[in-house]
C-alpha positions as CSV (number, residue, x, y, z in Angstrom):
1,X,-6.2,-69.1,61.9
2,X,-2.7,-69.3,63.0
3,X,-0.2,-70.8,60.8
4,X,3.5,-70.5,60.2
5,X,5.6,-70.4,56.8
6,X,9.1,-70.9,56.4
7,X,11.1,-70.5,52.9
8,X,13.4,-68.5,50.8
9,X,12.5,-65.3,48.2
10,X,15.1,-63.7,46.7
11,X,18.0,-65.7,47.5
12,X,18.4,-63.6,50.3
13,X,16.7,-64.1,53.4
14,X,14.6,-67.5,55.2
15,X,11.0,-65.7,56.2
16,X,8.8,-67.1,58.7
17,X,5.3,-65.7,59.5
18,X,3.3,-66.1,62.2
19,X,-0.4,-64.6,63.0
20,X,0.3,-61.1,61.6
21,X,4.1,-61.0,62.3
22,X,6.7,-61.5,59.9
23,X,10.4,-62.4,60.4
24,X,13.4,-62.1,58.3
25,X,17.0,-62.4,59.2
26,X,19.6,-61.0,56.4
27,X,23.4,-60.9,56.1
28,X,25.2,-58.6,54.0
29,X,28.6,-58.6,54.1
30,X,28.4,-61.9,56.6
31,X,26.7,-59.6,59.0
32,X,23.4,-60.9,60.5
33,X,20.5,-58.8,61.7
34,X,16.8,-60.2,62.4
35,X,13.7,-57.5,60.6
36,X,9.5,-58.2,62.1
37,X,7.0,-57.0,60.6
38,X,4.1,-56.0,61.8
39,X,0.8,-55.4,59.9
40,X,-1.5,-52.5,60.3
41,X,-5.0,-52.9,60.6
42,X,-6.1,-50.3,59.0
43,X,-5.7,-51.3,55.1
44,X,-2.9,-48.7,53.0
45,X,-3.2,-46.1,56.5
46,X,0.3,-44.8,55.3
47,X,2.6,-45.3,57.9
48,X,4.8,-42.1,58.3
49,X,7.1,-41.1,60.9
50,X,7.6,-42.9,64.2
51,X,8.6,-42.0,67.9
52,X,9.9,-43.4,71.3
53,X,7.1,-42.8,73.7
54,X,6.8,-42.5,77.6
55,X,4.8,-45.3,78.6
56,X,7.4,-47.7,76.8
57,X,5.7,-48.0,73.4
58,X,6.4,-46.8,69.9
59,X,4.3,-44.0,68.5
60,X,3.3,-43.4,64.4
61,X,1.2,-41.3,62.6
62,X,-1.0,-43.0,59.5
63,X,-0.8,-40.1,56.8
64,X,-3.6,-42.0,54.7
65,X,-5.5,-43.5,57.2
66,X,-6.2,-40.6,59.7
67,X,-4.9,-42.0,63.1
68,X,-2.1,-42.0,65.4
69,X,-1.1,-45.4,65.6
70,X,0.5,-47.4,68.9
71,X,3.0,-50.3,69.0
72,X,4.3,-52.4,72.0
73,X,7.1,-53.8,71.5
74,X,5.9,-56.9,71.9
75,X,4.2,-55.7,68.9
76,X,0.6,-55.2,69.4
77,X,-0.9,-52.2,67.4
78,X,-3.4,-50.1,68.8
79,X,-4.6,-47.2,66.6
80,X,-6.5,-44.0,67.5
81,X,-8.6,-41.9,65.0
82,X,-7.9,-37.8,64.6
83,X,-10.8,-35.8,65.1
84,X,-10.3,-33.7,62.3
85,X,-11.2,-35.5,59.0
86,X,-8.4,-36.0,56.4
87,X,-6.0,-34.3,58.8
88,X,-2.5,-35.6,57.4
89,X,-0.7,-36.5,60.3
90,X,3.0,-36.2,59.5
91,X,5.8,-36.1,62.1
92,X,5.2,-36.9,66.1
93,X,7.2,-37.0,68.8
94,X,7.4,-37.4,72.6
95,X,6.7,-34.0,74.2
96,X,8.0,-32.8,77.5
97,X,4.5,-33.0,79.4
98,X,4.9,-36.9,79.0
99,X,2.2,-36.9,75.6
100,X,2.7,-37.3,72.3
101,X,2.7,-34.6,69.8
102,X,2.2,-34.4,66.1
103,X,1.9,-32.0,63.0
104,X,-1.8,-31.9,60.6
105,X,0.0,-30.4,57.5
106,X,-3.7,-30.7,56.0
107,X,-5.5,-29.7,58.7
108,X,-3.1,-26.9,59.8
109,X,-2.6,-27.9,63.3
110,X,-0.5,-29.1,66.2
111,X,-2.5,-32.3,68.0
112,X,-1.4,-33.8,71.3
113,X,-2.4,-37.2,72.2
114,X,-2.1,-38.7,75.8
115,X,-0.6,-42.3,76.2
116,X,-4.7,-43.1,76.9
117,X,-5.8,-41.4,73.3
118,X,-7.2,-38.3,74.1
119,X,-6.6,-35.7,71.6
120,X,-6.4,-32.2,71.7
121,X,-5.9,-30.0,68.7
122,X,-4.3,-26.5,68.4
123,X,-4.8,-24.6,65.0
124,X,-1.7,-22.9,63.3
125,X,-2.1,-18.9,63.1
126,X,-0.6,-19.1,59.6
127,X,-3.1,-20.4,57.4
128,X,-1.6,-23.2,54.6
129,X,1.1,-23.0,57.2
130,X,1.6,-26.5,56.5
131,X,3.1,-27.8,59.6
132,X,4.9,-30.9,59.0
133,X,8.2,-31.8,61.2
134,X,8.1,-31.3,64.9
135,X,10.4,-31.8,68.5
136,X,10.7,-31.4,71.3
137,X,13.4,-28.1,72.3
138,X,15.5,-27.6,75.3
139,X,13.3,-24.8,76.4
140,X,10.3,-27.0,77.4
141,X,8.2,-26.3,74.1
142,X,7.7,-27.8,71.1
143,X,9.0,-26.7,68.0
144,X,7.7,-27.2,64.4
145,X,8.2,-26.6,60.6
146,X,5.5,-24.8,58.1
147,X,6.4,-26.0,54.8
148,X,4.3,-23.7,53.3
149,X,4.4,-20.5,55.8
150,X,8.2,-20.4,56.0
151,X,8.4,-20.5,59.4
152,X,9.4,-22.2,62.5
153,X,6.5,-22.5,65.0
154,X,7.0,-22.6,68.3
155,X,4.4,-24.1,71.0
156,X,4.3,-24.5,74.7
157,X,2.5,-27.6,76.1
158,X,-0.3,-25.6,77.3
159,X,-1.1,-24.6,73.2
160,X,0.5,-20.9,72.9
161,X,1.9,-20.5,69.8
162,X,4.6,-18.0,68.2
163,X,5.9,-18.0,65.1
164,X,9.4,-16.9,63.6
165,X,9.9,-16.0,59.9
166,X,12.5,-17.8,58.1
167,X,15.1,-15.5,56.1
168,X,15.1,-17.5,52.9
169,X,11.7,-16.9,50.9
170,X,10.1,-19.7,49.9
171,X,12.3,-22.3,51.9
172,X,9.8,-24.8,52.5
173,X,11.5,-26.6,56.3
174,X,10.4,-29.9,57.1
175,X,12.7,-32.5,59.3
176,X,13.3,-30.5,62.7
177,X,15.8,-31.8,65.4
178,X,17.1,-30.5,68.9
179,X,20.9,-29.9,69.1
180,X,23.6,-30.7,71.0
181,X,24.0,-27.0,71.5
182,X,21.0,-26.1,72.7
183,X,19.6,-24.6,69.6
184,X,17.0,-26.1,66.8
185,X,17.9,-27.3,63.7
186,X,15.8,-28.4,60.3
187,X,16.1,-28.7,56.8
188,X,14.9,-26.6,53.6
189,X,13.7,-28.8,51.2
190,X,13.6,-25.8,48.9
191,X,16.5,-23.4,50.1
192,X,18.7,-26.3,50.1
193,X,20.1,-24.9,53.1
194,X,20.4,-26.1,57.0
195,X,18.9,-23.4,59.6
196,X,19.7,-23.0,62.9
197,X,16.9,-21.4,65.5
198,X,17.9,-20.2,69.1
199,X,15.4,-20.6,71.5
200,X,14.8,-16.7,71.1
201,X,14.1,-17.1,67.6
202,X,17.5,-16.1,66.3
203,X,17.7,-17.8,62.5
204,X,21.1,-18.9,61.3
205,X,21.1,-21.0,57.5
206,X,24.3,-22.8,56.6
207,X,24.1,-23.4,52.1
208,X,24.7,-26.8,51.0
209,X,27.6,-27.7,48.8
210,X,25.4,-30.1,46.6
211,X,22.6,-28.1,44.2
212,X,19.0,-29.0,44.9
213,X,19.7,-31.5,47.6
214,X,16.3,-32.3,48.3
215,X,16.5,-32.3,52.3
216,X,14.2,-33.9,54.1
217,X,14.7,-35.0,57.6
218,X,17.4,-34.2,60.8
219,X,18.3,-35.8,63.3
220,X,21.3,-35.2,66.5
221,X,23.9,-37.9,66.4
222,X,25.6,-39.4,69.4
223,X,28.9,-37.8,67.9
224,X,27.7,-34.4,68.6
225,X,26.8,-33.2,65.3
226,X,23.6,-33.3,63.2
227,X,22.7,-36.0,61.0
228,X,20.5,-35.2,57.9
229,X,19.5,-36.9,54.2
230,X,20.0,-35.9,51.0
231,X,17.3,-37.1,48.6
232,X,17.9,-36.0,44.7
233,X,21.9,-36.4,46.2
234,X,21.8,-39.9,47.0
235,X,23.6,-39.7,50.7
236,X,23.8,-38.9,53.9
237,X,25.0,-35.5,55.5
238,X,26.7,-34.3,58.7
239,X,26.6,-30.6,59.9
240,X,28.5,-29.9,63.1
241,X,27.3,-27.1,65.1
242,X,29.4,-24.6,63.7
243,X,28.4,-24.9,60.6
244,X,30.7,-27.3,58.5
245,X,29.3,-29.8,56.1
246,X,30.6,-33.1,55.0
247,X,28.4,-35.5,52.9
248,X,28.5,-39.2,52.2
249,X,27.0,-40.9,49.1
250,X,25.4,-44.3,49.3
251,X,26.4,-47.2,47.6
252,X,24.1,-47.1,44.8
253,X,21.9,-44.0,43.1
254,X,18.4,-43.5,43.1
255,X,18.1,-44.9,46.9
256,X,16.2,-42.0,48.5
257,X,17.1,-42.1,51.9
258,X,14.4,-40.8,54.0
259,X,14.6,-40.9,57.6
260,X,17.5,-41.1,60.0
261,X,17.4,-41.1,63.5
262,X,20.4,-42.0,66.0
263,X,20.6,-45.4,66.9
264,X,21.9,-46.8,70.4
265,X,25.3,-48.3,68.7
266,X,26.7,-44.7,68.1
267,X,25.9,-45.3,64.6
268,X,23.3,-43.3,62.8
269,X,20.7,-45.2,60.8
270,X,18.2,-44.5,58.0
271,X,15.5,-45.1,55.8
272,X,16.0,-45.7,51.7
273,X,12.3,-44.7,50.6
274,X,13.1,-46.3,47.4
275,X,15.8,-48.8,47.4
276,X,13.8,-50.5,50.2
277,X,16.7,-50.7,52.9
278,X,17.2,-49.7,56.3
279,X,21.1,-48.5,56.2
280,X,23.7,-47.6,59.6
281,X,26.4,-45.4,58.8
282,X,29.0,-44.9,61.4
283,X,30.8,-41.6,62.5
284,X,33.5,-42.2,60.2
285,X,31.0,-42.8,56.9
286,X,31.0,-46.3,56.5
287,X,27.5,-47.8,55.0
288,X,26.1,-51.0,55.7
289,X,22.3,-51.9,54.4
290,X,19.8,-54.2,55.2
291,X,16.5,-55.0,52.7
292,X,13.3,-54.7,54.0
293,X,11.4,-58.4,53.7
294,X,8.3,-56.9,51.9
295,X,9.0,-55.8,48.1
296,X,8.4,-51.6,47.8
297,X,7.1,-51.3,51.4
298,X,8.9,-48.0,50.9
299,X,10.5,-47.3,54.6
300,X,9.9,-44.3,55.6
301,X,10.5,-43.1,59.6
302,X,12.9,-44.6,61.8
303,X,13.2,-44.4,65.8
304,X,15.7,-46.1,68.4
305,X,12.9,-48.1,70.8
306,X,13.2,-48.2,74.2
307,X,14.6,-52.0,74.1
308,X,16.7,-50.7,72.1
309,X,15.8,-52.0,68.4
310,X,15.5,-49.8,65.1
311,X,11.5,-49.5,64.9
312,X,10.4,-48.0,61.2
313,X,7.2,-47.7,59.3
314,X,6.7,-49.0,56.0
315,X,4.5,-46.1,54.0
316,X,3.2,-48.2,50.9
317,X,3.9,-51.7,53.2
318,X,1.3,-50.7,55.7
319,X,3.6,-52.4,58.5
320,X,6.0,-51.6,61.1
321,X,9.2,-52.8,61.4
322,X,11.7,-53.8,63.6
323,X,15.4,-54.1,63.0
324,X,17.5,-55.9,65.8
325,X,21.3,-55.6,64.6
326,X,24.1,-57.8,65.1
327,X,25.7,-58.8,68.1
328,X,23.0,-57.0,70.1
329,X,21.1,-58.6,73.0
330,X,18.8,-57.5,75.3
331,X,18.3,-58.1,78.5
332,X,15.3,-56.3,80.5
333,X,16.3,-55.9,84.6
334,X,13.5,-55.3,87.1
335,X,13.5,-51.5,87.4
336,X,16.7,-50.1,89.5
337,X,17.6,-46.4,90.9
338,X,21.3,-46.2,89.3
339,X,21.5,-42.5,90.4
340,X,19.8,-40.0,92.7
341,X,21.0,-36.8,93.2
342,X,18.5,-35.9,96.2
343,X,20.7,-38.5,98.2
344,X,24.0,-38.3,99.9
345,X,24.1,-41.7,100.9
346,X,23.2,-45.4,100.2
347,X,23.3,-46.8,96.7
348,X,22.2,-44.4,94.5
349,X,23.8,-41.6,95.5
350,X,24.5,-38.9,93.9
351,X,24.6,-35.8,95.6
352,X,24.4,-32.4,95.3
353,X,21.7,-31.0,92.7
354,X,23.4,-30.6,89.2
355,X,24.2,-27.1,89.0
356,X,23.3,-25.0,85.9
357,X,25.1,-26.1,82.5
358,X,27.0,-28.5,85.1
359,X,29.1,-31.7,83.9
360,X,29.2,-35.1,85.8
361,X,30.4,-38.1,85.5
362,X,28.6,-41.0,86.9
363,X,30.8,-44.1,87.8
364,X,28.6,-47.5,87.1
365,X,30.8,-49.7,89.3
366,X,28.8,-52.6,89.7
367,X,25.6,-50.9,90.5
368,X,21.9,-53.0,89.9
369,X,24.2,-55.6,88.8
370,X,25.0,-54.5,85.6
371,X,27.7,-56.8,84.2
372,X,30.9,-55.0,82.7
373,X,29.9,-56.8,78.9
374,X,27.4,-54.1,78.9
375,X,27.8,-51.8,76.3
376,X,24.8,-49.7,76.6
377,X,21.4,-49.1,79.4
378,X,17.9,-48.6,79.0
379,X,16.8,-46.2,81.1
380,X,14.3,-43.9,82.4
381,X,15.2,-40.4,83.1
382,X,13.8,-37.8,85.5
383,X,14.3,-34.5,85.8
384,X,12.8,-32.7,89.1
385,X,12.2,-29.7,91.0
386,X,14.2,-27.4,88.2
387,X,14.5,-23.4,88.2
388,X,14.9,-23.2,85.2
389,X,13.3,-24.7,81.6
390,X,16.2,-27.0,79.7
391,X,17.3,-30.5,78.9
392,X,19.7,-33.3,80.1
393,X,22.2,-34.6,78.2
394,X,23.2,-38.6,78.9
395,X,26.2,-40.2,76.8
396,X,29.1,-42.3,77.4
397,X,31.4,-40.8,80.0
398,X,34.3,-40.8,77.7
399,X,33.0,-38.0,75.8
400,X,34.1,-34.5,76.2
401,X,31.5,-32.5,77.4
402,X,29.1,-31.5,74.8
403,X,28.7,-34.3,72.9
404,X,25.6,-35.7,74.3
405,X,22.4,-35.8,72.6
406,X,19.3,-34.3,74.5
407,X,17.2,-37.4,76.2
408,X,14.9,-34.9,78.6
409,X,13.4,-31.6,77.6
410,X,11.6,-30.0,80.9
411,X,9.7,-26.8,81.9
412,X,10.7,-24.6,85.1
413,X,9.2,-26.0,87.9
414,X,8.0,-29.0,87.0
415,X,8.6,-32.5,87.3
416,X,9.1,-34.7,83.5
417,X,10.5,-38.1,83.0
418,X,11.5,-39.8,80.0
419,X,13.0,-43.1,78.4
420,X,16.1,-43.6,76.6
421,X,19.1,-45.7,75.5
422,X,23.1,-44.2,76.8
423,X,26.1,-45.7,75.7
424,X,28.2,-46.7,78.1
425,X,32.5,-45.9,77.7
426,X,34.2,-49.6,77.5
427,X,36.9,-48.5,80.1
428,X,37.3,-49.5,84.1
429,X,34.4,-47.9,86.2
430,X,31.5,-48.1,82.9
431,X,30.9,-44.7,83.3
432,X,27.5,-42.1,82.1
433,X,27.8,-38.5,81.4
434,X,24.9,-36.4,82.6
435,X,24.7,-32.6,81.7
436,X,22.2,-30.0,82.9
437,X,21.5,-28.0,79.9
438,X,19.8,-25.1,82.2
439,X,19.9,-21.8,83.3
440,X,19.2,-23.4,86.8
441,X,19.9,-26.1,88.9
442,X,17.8,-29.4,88.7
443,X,17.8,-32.5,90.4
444,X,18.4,-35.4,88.1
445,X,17.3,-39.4,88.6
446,X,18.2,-42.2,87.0
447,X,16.8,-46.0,87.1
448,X,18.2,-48.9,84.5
449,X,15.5,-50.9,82.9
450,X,17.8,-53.2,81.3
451,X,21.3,-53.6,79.6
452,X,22.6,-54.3,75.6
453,X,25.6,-56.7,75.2
């Protein structure tokens, strides 16, 4: 039966619930934003960490429940069962063959799931390696974490996998991100330190300045830097890529942030595992948080979607969430070619081939009829015919070079495509940045699915 509720809990918030959605719009500070939920249904699955993937859909593994879950966002849940019993599916994330990849720390292995739900599994060679955070690298691989190997796996998307010791005994790594350098990065819960991995295995560790920080989870900012949590420390931190640490606290103890992922405002949000909030900080360390509708749903992963919402999972909630902050508006396009670097004339061009580690800026002027009040672009991203394995870079073309964040990790040779959310600068022309970050020239395309206002 379909019914719909309206009324106020906790003096903070006016809930309405329809079918199996619930909304919630809250204002701290006089600032608005609107939280759905969306129920699970498979009963206390343990929602974990959650992903952007290619066929315009959000992606989450179910820790307790043993499936790799799908939402649209229109917010209809599909979820698909792991062949391997009692598995533990922890982190997942869109891979550069156009599936979805995820970490077993039970069940030791790597599993890769097509946007139709087949599975393949690839065992780890340590055994109790643990995997548990994993992402896709500038080299056209997938990289991973073995909490209880101490190492940093590495595997290709045809299932090879090497492995790379870490220097610190007993580290135990877990978040994992890609960097605006073109290195790795991840977090020792254990060591208390920040590595660094070159795709040639090379190990760097930077040592916190807080004691038995608890790190969790990593993530590249739009600021150039990386992003990571600090659990027994109450805060947020920010590592730049040489190295230097600067940490934030938030505004009350015994939060637990969580997750953190890179939002399309430039702003960096996160999940409080205990204090029940989803929080933004900006570049400069101010923190603004939200409460999540459902009492102790403790949020865990977070993930920009591709219309450009904060999607998060709710671990002990059994939901998924979505956050749409304030002053943010959507509005989907029919698919346009912005940019084509194949073509020397007509609307999209954008000729020659981007040359290796190369730097453009691309000028929006009026192009698909994007209106100069956009502020940001949903867009899909293709790398093709490339000579050698990298990434592209998008951001907002008032950025030095550099400060992008990876959107498009692709093998030599081969053709990969993928969705995202760029920033546009706020200055005459609305320019994009686009970097190669390759050995070898690739041809680069670029179609607008909508705009953010």
């Amino acid at each position: 039966m379909l019914r719909t509720v309206t009324g106020v809990r906790r003096g903070l918030a006016l809930v309405a619930f329809t079918g199996i959605a619930f909304t919630w719009t809250t204002r701290p500070a006089g600032a608005a934003v609107t939280i759905d939920e969306f129920a699970i249904p498979t009963a206390a699955s343990g929602p974990n960490d959650i992903t952007s993937g290619p066929d315009g859909s959000l992606w989450f593994t179910q820790f307790e429940g043993n499936r790799i879950g799908r939402i649209t966002i229109a917010g209809v849940i599909t979820e698909f069962a792991i062949p391997t019993a009692a598995s533990g599916p922890d982190d997942i994330t869109s891979g550069p063959d156009g599936n979805l990849w995820f970490t077993e720390s039970s069940g030791n292995r790597i599993g890769r799931i097509t946007p139709s739900g087949v599975f393949t599994e690839f065992v780890v060679p340590t055994a109790n390696g643990t995997p548990r955070g994993i992402v896709s690298g500038p080299d056209g691989a997938l990289w991973f974490t073995e909490f209880g190997g101490n190492r940093i796996g590495r595997i290709t998307t045809a299932g090879e996998i090497t492995e790379f010791a870490i220097p610190t005994a007993d580290s135990q790594p877990v978040g994992i991100a890609s960097g605006p350098d073109g290195n790795l990065w991840f977090v020792e819960l254990q060591g208390n330190r920040i590595g660094r991995i070159t795709i040639a295995g090379v190990i760097t560790e930077f040592e916190m300045p807080t004691a038995s920080d608890a790190l969790i989870s990593i993530a590249a900012g739009a600021d150039g830097n990386l992003w990571f949590r600090k659990s027994r420390g109450d805060g947020i931190g920010r590592i730049t890529p040489a190295g230097v640490v600067t940490e934030f606290s938030l505004p009350a103890a015994g939060r637990r942030a969580h997750g953190v992922a890179a939002g399309p405002d430039a702003n960096v949000w996160f999940t409080e595992f205990i204090g029940n909030r989803i929080g933004r900080i900006t570049p400069a360390g101010v923190v603004t948080e939200f409460e999540v509708p459902t009492p102790d749903a403790r949020p865990a992963g977070i993930a920009t979607g591709p219309d450009g919402n904060l999607w998060f999972t709710e671990y002990a909630g059994n939901r998924i969430g979505r956050l749409v902050a304030p002053g943010t508006r959507f509005h989907p396009v029919t698919p346009c070619r912005l940019f084509d670097t194949r073509n020397d004339s007509g609307p999209d061009a954008a000729s020659p081939i981007l040359a290796p580690a190369e730097s453009r800026l691309l000028v929006l002027d009026g192009r698909c009829g994007i209106p100069v009040s956009a502020r940001a672009l949903a867009v899909n991203v293709t790398a093709t015919d490339p000579e050698a394995p990298g990434s592209i870079a998008l951001f907002r073309g008032d950025l030095a070079t550099g400060e992008g964040t990876s959107v498009l990790s692709f093998p030599a040779g081969r053709t990969r495509a993928s969705q995202g959310v760029v920033a546009l600068d706020l200055h005459a022309g609305r320019t994009i940045r686009v970097v190669n970050e390759a050995a070898g020239s690739t041809h680069v395309v670029l179609d607008v699915t909508g705009y953010f206002e």
